[in-house]
FIPA-754338 format. One record per residue (C-alpha): residue number from 1; x, y, z. Coordinates in steps of 0.05 Angstrom, whole numbers, plus 5000, padded with zeros to 4 digits. Last residue first. Layout:
N
k|x|y|z
NUM|X|Y|Z
...
***
This chain:
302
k|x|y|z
302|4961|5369|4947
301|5028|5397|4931
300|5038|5431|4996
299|5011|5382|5036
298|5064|5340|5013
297|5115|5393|5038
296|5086|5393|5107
295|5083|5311|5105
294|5158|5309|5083
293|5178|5291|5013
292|5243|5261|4990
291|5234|5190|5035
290|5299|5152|5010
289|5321|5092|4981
288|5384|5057|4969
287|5358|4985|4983
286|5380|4986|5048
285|5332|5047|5062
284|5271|4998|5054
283|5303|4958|5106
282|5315|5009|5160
281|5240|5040|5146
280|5211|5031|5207
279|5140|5059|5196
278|5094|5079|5246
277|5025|5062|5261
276|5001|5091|5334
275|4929|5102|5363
274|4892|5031|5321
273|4831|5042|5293
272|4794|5110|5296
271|4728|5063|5334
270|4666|5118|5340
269|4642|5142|5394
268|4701|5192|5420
267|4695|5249|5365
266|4742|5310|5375
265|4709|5364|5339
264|4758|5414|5304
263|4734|5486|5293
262|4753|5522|5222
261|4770|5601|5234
260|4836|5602|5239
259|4862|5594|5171
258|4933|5616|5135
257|4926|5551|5084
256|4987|5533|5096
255|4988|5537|5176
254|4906|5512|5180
253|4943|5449|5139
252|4995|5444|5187
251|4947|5450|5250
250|4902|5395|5220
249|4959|5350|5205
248|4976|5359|5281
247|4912|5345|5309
246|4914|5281|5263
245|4969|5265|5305
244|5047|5262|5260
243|5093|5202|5272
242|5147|5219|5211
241|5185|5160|5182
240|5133|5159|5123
239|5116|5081|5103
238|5132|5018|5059
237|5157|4969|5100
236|5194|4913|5071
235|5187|4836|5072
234|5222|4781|5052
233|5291|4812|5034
232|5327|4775|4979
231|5366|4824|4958
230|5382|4828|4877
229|5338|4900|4877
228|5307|4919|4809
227|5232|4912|4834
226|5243|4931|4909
225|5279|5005|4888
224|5224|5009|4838
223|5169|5000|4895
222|5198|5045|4939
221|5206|5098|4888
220|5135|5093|4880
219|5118|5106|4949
218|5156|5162|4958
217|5115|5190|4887
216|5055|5175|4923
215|5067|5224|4993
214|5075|5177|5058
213|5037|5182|5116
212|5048|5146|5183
211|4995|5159|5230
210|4986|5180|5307
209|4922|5180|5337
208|4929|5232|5393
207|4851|5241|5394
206|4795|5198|5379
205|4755|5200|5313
204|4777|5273|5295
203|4715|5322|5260
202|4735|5387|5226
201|4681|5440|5211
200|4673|5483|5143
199|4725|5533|5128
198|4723|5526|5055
197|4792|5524|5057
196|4793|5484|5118
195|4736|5433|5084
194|4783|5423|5027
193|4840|5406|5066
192|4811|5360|5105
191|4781|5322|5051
190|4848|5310|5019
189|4888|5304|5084
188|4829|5255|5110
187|4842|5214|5043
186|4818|5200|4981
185|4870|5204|4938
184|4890|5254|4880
183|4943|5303|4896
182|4973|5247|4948
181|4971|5198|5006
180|5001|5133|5029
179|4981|5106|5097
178|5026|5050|5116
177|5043|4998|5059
176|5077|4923|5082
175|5113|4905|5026
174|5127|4825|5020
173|5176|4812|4974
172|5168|4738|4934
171|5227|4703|4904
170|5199|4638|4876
169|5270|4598|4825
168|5308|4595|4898
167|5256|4584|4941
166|5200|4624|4987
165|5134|4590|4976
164|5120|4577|5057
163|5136|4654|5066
162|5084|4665|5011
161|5025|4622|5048
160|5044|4664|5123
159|5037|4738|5083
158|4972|4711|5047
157|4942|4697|5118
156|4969|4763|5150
155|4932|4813|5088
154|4872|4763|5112
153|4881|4771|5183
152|4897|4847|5170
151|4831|4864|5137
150|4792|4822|5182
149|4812|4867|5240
148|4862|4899|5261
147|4920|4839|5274
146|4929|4821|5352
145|4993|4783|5340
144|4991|4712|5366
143|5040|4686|5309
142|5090|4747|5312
141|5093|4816|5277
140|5155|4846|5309
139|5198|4826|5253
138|5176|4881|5207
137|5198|4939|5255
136|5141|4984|5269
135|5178|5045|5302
134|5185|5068|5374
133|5166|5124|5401
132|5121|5104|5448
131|5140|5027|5473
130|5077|5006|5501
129|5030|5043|5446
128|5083|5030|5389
127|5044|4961|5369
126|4977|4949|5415
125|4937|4936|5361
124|4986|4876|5341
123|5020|4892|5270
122|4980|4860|5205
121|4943|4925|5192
120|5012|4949|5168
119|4987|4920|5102
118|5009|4878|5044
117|5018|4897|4972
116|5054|4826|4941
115|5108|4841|4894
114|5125|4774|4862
113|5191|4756|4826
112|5206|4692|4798
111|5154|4683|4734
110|5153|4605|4723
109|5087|4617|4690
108|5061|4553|4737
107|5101|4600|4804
106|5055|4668|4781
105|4992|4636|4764
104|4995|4602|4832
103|5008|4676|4870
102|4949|4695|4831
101|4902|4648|4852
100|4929|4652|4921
99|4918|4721|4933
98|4854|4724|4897
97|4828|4669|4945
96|4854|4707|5013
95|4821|4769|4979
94|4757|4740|4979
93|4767|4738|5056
92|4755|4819|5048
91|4701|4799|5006
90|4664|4766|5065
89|4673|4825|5108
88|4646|4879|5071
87|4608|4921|5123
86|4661|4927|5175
85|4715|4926|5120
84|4667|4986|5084
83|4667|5028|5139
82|4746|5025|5159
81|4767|5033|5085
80|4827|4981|5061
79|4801|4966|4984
78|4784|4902|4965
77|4833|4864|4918
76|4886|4878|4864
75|4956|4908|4885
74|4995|4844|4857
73|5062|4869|4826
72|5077|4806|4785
71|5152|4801|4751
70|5200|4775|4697
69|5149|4762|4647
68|5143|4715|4597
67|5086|4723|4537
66|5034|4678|4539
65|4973|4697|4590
64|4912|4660|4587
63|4945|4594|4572
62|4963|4578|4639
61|4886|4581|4664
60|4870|4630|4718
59|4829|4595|4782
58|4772|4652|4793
57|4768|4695|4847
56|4816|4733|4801
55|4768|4747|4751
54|4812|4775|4688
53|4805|4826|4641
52|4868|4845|4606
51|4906|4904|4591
50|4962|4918|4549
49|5017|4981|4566
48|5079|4989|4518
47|5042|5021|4465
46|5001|5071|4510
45|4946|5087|4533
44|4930|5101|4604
43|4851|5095|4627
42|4845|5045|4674
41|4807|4986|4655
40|4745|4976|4695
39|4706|4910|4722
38|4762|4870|4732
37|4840|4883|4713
36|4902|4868|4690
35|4951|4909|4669
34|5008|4884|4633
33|5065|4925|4630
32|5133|4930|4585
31|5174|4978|4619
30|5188|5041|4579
29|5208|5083|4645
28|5143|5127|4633
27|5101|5057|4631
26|5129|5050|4704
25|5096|5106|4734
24|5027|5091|4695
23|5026|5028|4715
22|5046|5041|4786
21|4996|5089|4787
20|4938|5055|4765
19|4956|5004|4812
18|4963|5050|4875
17|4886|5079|4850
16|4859|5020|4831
15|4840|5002|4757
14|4909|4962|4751
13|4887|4911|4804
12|4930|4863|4782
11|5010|4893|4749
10|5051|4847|4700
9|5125|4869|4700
8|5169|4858|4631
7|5236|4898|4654
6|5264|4861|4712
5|5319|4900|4717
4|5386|4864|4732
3|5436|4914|4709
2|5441|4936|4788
1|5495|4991|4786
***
């Protein structure tokens, strides 16, 4: 049994919905947690949960924070949404800046663990399309990788500046997240659902896009496994092992909901992004962890 847990954890972006969760995850296993915020706290409450509002764009002096810490789960920056990268693009190379403001903070306060929330928008386009079937593996990301987008050059730019930082007293893990879903996100299965029940038309961007989906509490599991692990692995996926189409999460939802009735549109002219994302999860699994909940049972609890 690891007795190793890092135990004092500061968490950015703690107003988001992954960060809110992680804090509120972790503050019902007694860690001590920073939060660190914006423009919003979030709204837990509790005596071993402080919050502090910080701009991240902006250098962070030593002093600001003076209690040790043992690690830094960084989820703060711009959200990953399709429309607003396209529209957003300068503060999606803010996020390079955060990343590296942050990343400083965390090597002057000597603190030697850093979670850093990556993406799998860093894998080439063209990942799992020439070899169907076949899961994201973190080493197939190379130099001339076709990365989706501005979102996944910067996610890709951070990922290159912490490899350079690795060292014995600067451990940093790398988790790349797939699509992560749950009772309270904002996703197609959310939306989806609802307009089934209310059986109100279904529009697909493309078809056969295949998507890795992974319920919250997975996810969170993940990141505990990574936070008391003594491996040194540089980066992890963090994704569903199950390939499902959107067709297909539409036919399990119609399944739960016993509905017939709502018609799916199949819409060609606008860009779904890339047709396969799929999680290899070999390393995550290393660390003793397992996916509990299956997309059809996630549904469920949704």
């Amino acid at each position: 049994m690891n007795t190793n847990f890092k135990k004092k954890i500061i968490i950015t972006g703690s107003n988001g919905y992954l960060g809110s969760k992680l804090t509120e995850y972790f503050s019902k296993l007694n860690y001590e947690i920073l939060c660190i915020y914006n423009k919003k706290k979030n709204t837990i409450s509790k005596k071993n949960v402080t919050h502090l509002k910080l701009n991240l764009l902006k250098k962070i002096p030593i002093n600001k924070i003076n209690k040790k810490f043992d690690a830094i789960l960084h989820f703060a920056g711009p959200k990953n949404h399709r429309s607003y990268v396209n529209k957003n693009k300068k503060k999606i190379l803010d996020g390079i800046k955060i990343d590296k403001n942050i990343i400083n903070f965390c090597i002057k306060k000597k603190i030697k663990f850093f979670i850093y929330a990556s993406s799998s928008a860093v894998y080439d386009l063209n990942e799992g399309i020439v070899k169907k079937k076949s899961s994201f593996k973190e080493e197939n990301v190379k130099i001339n990788s076709s990365f989706d987008g501005t979102y996944g050059y910067a996610k890709k730019i951070t990922e290159n500046y912490l490899t350079k930082l690795q060292s014995d007293s600067f451990n940093a893990i790398i988790c790349r997240i797939f699509s992560i879903y749950g009772n309270d996100t904002n996703t197609i299965i959310n939306s989806w659902k609802k307009d089934i029940h209310d059986n109100k038309k279904i529009q697909i961007w493309g078809n056969n896009i295949t998507r890795s989906w992974l319920h919250i509490d997975d996810f969170l599991r993940a990141i505990n496994c990574i936070l008391n692990t003594n491996k040194k692995f540089k980066i992890i996926n963090i994704g569903s092992k199950e390939i499902t189409s959107l067709e297909k999460i539409v036919t399990i939802i119609k399944k739960k909901l016993k509905k017939k009735t709502s018609k799916v549109q199949i819409i060609h002219t606008k860009y779904p992004g890339p047709r396969v994302r799929y999680a290899n999860q070999n390393k995550l699994k290393e660390l003793g962890w397992v996916q509990k909940i299956s997309l059809s049972k996630g549904i469920s609890l949704i």
